[in-house]
Backbone as CSV, one residue per row, in Angstrom:
resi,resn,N_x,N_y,N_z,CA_x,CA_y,CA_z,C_x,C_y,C_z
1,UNK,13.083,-5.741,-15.670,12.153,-6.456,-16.519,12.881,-7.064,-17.704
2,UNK,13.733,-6.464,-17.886,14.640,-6.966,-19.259,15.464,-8.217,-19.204
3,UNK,15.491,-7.860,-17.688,16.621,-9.675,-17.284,15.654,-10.452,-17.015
4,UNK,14.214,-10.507,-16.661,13.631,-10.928,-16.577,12.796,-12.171,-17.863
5,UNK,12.969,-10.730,-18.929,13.103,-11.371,-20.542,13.953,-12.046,-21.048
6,UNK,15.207,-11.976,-20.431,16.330,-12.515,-21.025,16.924,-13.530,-20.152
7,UNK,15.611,-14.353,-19.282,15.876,-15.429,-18.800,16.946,-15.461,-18.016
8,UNK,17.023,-14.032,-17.043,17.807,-13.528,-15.984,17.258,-14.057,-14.553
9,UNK,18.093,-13.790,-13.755,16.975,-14.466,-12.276,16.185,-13.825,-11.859
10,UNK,15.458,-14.848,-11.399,14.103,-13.991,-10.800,13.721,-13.716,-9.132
11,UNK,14.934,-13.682,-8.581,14.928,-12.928,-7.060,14.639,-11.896,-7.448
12,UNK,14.824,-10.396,-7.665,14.722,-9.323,-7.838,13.332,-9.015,-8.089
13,UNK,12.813,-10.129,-8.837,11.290,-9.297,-9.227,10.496,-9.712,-8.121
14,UNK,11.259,-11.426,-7.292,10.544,-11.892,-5.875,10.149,-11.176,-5.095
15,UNK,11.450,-10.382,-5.233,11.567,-9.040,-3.535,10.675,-8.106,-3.689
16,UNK,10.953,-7.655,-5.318,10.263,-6.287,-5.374,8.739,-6.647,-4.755
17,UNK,7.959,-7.703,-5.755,6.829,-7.983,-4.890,6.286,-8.377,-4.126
18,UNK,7.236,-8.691,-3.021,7.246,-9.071,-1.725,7.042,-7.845,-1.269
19,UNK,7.780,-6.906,-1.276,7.930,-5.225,-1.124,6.710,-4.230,-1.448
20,UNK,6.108,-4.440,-2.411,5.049,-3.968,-2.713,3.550,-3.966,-2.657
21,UNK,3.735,-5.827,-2.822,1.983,-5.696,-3.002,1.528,-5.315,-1.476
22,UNK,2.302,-5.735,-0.415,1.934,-5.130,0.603,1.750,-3.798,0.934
23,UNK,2.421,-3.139,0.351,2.204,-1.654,0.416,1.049,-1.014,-0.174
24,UNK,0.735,-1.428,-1.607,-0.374,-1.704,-1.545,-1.597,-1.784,-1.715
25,UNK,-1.413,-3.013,-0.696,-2.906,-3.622,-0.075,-3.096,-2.457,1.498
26,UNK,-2.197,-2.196,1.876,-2.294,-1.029,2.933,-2.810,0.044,2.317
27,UNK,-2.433,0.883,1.280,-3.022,1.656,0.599,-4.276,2.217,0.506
28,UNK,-4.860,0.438,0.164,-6.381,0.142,-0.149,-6.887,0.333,1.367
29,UNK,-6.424,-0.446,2.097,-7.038,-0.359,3.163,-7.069,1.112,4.441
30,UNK,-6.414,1.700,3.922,-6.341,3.649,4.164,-7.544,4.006,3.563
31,UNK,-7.942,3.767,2.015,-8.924,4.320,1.578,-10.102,3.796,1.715
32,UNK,-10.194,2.420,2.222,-11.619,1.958,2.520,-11.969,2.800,3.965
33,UNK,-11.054,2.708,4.807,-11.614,3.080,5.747,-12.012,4.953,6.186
34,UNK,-11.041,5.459,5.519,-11.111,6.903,5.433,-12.548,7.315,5.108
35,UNK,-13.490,8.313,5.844,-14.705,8.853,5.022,-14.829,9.560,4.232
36,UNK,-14.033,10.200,3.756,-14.086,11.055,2.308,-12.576,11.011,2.364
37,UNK,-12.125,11.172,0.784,-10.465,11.633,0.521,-10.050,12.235,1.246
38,UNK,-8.874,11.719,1.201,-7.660,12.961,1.884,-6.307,12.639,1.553
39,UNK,-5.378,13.549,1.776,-3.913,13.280,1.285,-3.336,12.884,2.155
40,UNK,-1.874,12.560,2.253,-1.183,12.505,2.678,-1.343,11.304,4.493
41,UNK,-2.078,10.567,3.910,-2.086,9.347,5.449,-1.086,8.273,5.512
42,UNK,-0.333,8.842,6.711,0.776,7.755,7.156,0.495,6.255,7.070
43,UNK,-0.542,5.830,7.685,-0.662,4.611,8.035,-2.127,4.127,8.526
44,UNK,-2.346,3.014,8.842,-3.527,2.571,9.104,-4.494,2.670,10.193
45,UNK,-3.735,3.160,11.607,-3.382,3.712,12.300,-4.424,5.184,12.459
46,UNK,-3.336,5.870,11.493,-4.093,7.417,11.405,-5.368,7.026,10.637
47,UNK,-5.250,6.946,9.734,-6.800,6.143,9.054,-7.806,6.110,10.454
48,UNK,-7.727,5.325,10.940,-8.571,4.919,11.745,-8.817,5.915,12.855
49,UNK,-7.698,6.828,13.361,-8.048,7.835,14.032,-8.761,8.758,13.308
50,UNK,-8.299,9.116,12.078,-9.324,10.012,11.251,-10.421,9.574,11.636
51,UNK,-11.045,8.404,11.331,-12.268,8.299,11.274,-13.028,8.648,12.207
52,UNK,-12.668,8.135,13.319,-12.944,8.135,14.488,-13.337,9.855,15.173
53,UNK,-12.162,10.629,14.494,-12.576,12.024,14.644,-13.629,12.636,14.091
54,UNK,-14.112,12.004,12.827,-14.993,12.633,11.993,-16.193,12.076,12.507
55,UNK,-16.400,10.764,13.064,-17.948,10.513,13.516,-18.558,10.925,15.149
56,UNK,-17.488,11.269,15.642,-17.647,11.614,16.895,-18.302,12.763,17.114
């Protein structure tokens, strides 16, 4: 952030949020779909199998 201030380049902050906001927006989309909290979900994937276990 400091090179960023000091009119340093700005690849680094490109990547990072190239890198991130996707992560996330996956995040979000673990917790929309999940029916109540839970820890520790790999992926979107399990999300969705969770669910799937719990309404069945």
């Amino acid at each position: 952030m400091v090179v960023m201030l000091a009119h340093g380049p700005a690849r680094p902050l490109r990547i990072a949020v190239a890198v991130l906001v996707p992560a996330e927006l996956e995040e979000i989309c673990i917790t929309l779909v999940l029916p109540r909290p839970r820890a520790n979900v790999r992926s979107n994937a399990k999300a969705v199998e969770i669910r799937r276990e719990t309404t069945a």
